[in-house]
N, C-alpha and C positions, 0 to 999 in steps of 0.2 A: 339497169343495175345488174341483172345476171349477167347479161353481156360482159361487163366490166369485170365482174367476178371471176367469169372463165378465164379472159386475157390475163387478169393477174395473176390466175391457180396455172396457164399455160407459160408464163414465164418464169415461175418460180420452178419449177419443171426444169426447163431450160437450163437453168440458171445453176441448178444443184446436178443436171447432166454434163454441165460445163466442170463443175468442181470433180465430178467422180473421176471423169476423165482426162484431169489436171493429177490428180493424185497416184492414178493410175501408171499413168506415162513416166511418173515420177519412180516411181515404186517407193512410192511411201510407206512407213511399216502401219501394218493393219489397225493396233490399236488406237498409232495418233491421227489415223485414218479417221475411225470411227466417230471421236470428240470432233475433229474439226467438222465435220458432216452434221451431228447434231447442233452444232451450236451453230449451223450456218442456218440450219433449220425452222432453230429456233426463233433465231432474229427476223427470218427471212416471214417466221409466220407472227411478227409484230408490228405492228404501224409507228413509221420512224416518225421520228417531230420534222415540223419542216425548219430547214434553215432559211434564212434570208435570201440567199443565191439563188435555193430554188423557186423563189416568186419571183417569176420574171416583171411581173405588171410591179414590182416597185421600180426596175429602173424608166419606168415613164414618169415617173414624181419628178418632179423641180425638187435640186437640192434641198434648197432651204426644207423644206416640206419632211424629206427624207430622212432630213437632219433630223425634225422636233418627232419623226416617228420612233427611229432609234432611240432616243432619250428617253421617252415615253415611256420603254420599257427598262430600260436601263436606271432609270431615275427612282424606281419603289427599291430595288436591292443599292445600287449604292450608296443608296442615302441612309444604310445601313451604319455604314461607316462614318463616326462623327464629322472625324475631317474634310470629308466631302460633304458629308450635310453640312457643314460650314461653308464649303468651296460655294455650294448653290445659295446658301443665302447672302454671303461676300455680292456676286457676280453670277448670277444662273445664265448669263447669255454665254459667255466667258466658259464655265464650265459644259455645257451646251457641244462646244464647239473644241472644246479638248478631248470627250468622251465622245463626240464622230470619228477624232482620229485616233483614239489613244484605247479604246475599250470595244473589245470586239467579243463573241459567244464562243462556246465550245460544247458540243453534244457528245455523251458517252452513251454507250451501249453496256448491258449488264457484261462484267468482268473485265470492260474494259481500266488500262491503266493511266493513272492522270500523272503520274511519274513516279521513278524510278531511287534507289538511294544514290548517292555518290555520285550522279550528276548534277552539271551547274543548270542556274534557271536565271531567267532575264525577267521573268513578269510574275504576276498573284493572280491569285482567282477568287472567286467569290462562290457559293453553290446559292444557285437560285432556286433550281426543284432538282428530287429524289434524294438520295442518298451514297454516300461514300463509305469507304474503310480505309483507316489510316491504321497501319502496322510500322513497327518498329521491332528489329531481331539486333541481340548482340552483335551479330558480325559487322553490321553496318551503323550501332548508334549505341551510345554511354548508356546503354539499359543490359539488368542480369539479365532478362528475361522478356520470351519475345511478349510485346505490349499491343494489343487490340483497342484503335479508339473509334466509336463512328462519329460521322459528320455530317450536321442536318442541313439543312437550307438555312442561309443567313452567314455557316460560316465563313472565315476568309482561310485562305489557304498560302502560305509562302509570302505573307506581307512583308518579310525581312529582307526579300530579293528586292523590294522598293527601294531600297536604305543602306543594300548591300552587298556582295561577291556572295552571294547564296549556294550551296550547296545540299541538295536534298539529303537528309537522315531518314528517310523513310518513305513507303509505297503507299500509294494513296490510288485506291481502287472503287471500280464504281458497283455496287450493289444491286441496283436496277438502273433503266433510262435517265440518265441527269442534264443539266444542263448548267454552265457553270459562265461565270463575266470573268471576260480576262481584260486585265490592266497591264499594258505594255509602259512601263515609268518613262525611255527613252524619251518617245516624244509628248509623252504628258509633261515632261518637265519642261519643253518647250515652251506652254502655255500659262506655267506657274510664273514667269516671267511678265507677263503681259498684265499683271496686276501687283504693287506693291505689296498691298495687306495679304493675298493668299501667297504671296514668297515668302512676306515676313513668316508668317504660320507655320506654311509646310516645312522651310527652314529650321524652327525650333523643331517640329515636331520629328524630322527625320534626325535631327543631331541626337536627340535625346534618346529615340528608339534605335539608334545606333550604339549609344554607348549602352545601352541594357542587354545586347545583342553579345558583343565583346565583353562584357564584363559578368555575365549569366553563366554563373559555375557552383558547384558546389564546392564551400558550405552555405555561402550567401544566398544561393537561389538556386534549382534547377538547371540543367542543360536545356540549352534552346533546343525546339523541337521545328516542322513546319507546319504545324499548327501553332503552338505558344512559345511567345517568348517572354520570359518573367518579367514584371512589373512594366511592363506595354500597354495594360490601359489605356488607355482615352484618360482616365482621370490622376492616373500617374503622370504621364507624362506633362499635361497642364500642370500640375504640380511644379516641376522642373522648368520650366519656360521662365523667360524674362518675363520682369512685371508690363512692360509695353505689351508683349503678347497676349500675358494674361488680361491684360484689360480689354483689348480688341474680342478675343473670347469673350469674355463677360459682360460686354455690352450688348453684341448680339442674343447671348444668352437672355439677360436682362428683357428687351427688347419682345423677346417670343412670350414673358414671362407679362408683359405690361401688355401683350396682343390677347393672350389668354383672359387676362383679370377685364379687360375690356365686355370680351363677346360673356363672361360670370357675371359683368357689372359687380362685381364687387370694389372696395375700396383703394386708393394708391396709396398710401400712408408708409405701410412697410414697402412696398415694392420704390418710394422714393427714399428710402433712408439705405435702401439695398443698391441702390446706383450711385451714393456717395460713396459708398463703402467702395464699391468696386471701379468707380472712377478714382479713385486712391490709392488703390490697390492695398487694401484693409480686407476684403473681402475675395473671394474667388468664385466665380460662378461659371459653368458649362452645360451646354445640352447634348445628353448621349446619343448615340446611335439611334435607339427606340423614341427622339424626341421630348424624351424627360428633363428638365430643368433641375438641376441640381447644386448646393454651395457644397463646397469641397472644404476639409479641415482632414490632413494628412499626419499621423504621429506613429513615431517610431518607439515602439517601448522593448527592454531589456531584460528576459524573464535568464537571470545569472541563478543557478542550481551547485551547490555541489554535491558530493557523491551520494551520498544519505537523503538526494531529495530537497535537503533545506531551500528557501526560494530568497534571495534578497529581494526584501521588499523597503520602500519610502514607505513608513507608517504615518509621519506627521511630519509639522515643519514649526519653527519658530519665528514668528515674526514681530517685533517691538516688544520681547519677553511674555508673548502670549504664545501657548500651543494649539493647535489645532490638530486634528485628528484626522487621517484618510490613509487607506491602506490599500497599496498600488504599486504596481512595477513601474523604477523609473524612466523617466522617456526624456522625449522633446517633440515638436514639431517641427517635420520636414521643412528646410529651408529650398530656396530655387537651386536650378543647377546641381542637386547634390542627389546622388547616389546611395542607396542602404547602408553600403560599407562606411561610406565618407557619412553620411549620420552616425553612424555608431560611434566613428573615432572623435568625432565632434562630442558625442556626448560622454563619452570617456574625456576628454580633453578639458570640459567643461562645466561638465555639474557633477562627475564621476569619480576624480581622480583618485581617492583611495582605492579604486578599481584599477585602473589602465594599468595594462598590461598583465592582468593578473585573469583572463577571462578569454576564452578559445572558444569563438563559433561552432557553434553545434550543426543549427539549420532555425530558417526564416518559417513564417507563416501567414497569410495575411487573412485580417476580421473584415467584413465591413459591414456598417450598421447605418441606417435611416433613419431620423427623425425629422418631424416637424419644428423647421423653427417659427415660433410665435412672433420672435422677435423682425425677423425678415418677411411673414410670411412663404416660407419656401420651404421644401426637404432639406436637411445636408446630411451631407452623404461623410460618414467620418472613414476615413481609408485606415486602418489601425494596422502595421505590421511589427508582428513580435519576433525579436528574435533572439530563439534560445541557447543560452550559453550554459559552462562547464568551468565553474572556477577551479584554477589552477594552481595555487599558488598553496601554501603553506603557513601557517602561523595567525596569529590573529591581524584582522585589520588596522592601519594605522591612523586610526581617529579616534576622539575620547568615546569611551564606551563606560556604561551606565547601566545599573539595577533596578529595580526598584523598590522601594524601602517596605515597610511593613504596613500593612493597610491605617493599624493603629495609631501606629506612631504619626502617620502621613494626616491620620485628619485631626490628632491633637496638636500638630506643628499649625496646619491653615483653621484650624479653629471652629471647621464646618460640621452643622449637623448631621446632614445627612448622608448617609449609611449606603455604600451600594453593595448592593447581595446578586453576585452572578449566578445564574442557571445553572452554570455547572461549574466548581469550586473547583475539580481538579485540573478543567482546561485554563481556568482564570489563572491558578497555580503552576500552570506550564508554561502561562507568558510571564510571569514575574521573573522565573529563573533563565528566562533570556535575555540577553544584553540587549541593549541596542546602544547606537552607535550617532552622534551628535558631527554630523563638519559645518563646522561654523566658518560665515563667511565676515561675520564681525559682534559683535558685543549684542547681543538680544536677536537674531536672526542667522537661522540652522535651518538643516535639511537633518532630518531623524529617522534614522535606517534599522533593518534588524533581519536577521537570520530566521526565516520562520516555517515550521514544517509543512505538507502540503495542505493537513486540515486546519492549521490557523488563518492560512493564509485563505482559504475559501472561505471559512468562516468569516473573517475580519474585515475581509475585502465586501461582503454582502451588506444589508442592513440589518440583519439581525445581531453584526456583533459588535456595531459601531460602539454600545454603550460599555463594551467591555474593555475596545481598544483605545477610549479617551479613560477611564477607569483607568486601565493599564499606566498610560502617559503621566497622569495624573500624578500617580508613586513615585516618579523618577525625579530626581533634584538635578537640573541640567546646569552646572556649574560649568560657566563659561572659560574656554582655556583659548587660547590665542593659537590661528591655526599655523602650520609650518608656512613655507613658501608652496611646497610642493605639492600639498593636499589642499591649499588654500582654491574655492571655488572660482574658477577666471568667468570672467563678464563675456561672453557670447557676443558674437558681430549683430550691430544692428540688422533689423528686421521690420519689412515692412507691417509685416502684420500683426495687430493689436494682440500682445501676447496674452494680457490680463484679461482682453476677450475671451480669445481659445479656454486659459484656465478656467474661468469662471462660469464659462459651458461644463466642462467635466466634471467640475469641484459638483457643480449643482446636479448635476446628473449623474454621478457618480456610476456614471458609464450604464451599459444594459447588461452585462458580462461581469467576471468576477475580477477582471481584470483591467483596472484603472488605471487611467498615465496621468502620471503628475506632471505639467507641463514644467 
């Protein structure tokens, strides 16, 4: 061992006599003399990691052999990535034998750069261990100011170059010793070929993270970055797929979800009522990166503001001359194939229109919450993205709007006894003097809106102000007027999925947040 010790203290000698009188000859100036000598130094006194090349005793392996060692490794970090964890449970021999040719390592040393801005890139990376720094300065990317992100292990790096003529926005640097999985797509797409089911897949998946690529601008979303590109999820983009896709998804998912409740011994009952669903395509189901089993429910909701703060909110609805009460920004659920933009205009088009055209994007935001459903036995994962608008227009709305009458008069007309006494009389008395606003889609059945400041709207929206928001309603005499053509609510393109389901999760849960979407 000291033997070995010398040899290596007598080369490193060597090695930095080599450099001094490299620099010399050169006449390099003193100070950047000095950095490159320490930092050769430095390195030189750290134990590098070894790369594969340098084990010679692998290429005595039998391919095959060689092949399942590479994966080996390769297999805990890509299966990081849903897609791939899908690709291996689709076909793991298949996949196997794309990532012998198609996924090779890359080792940094502290300071060293993983690229550059303003040049193009052909593949992505993955960080397996240590650590990076991802910077962005104005001169090179749509940021005021320069921006510092770091990047631990697990993340991925330039996935957009998969999917697209990429150009790097920013320097990504290594902080200590790293090592990183490169994905050359070239000839991985070769082998996506060689099985229907993962072309059908990766096909959706890269169409769809393509158009979020080109169409990620502000006010709808952020500038793509080479870390994030907005609503690039894993669970967005299933979203967006054909139902054929989503099913092939969901049955695998399913699948992991019936292999789990097996080794629990617990019961099938929900997990077979969750397979009809999703052999329907009534349901959505995906497993993420981390192996989690998840049902997906995606809604878009419209938090419309004007200058004062006011928040348009759906406070109730009428259905067969009955009201009901909930107090929520109106939405919808994400349909396939469609885009944040193209949902918004959808729901201006169709449950909105005394809106359209009257509301200028502000900026996006997205919730996402976890429950249990009892029903399925499974989490779902509700993907909720808000997006906040600036009404723009002038004058009052053009749908019947409505007061509400006097508490008195209101319960000697319905004849009822009992008396309701709000908490607090002046906030009760600040909802009475707001209209609200009735569009009726025909004779006993309305959507009922109202202009509300920011503390009614938390209040009303919670449980503690339910009884003062059906109180409220209660006052208002909603005499039915016959709608225009043009305000009149247009019927939505069919949809697979059970809409009266979706509502009747919200209605009941009335969300975890103050902000509700009325489907």
């Amino acid at each position: 061992a000291m033997v070995d010790f010398q040899m290596m203290q007598k080369e490193k000698t060597q090695r930095l006599r080599s450099l001094r009188q490299y620099l010399n000859e050169n006449t390099v100036d003193q100070s950047i003399a000095m950095r490159v000598q320490k930092q050769a130094e430095e390195r030189l006194s750290v134990r590098e990691r070894l790369t594969e090349q340098q084990v010679e005793v692998l290429d005595m392996l039998a391919p095959a052999l060689r092949s399942e060692l590479r994966f080996a490794i390769q297999r805990p970090h890509l299966g990081r990535h849903p897609l791939f964890r899908l690709w291996m449970s689709v076909d793991i021999n298949l996949t196997q034998r794309a990532c012998t040719k198609s996924i090779s390592f890359s080792l940094l040393r502290p300071k060293d750069d993983l690229f550059l801005p303003g040049n193009t890139v052909d593949r992505a990376w993955c960080l397996m261990s240590g650590s990076l720094n991802y910077v962005q300065t104005p001169d090179t990317a749509a940021v005021e100011e320069e921006i510092s992100t770091p990047v631990e292990p697990g993340k991925w790096l330039c996935e957009a170059a998969l999917w697209s003529e990429w150009i790097h926005v920013g320097k990504a640097e290594a902080d200590v010793s790293s090592q990183l999985l490169v994905v050359h797509p070239e000839t991985l797409s070769e082998y996506v070929q060689s099985n229907a089911m993962i072309k059908d897949v990766t096909l959706e998946y890269g169409k769809h993270f393509h158009k979020r690529i080109i169409s990620a601008r502000p006010p709808d979303a952020e500038y793509p970055t080479d870390l994030e590109v907005p609503y690039t999820d894993y669970c967005d983009l299933v979203v967006s797929m054909s139902r054929e896709v989503q099913v092939v998804i969901g049955t695998f998912a399913v699948n992991q979800l019936v292999e789990q409740q097996w080794q629990s011994g617990k019961g099938s009952q929900e997990i077979s009522k969750l397979t009809e669903e999703v052999e329907s395509g009534k349901s959505l189901v995906v497993v993420t990166g981390e192996g989690s089993v998840f049902r997906l429910v995606s809604i878009i909701a419209l938090r419309i503001e004007q200058v004062d703060g006011s928040i348009f909110a759906q406070v109730g609805k009428i259905s067969n001359s009955e009201i009901s009460a909930a107090c929520q920004l109106p939405g919808a659920k994400q349909e396939r194939d469609e885009l944040l933009s193209e949902a918004v205009k959808r729901i201006f088009a169709t449950k909105l229109q005394i809106m359209e055209g009257k509301s200028d994007m502000m900026s996006s935001s997205r919730h996402v919450v976890e429950k249990e459903s009892k029903e399925y036995g499974v989490q779902t994962r509700y993907l909720r993205t808000i997006c906040t608008m600036r009404y723009s227009a002038d004058g009052e709305l053009e749908a019947p709007s409505y007061l509400a009458d006097e508490p008195v008069a209101q319960l000697a007309s319905t004849g009822k006894e009992d008396v309701f006494v709000p908490d607090d009389p002046s906030f009760f008395q600040s909802l009475r003097e707001r209209p609200v606003f009735a569009v009726w889609e025909k004779q006993g059945k309305a959507a009922i809106f109202a202009w509300l400041s920011p503390e009614q709207f938390e209040i009303l929206s919670g449980s503690s102000g339910e009884a003062q928001l059906k109180a409220w309603l209660a006052l208002v005499d909603f005499t039915y007027e016959e709608p225009s053509v043009d305000n009149a609510p247009q019927e939505a393109d069919q949809v697979d999925v059970d809409d009266a389901v979706v509502e009747s999760e919200y209605d009941s849960e009335v969300w975890i947040e103050h902000d509700v979407v009325q489907i």
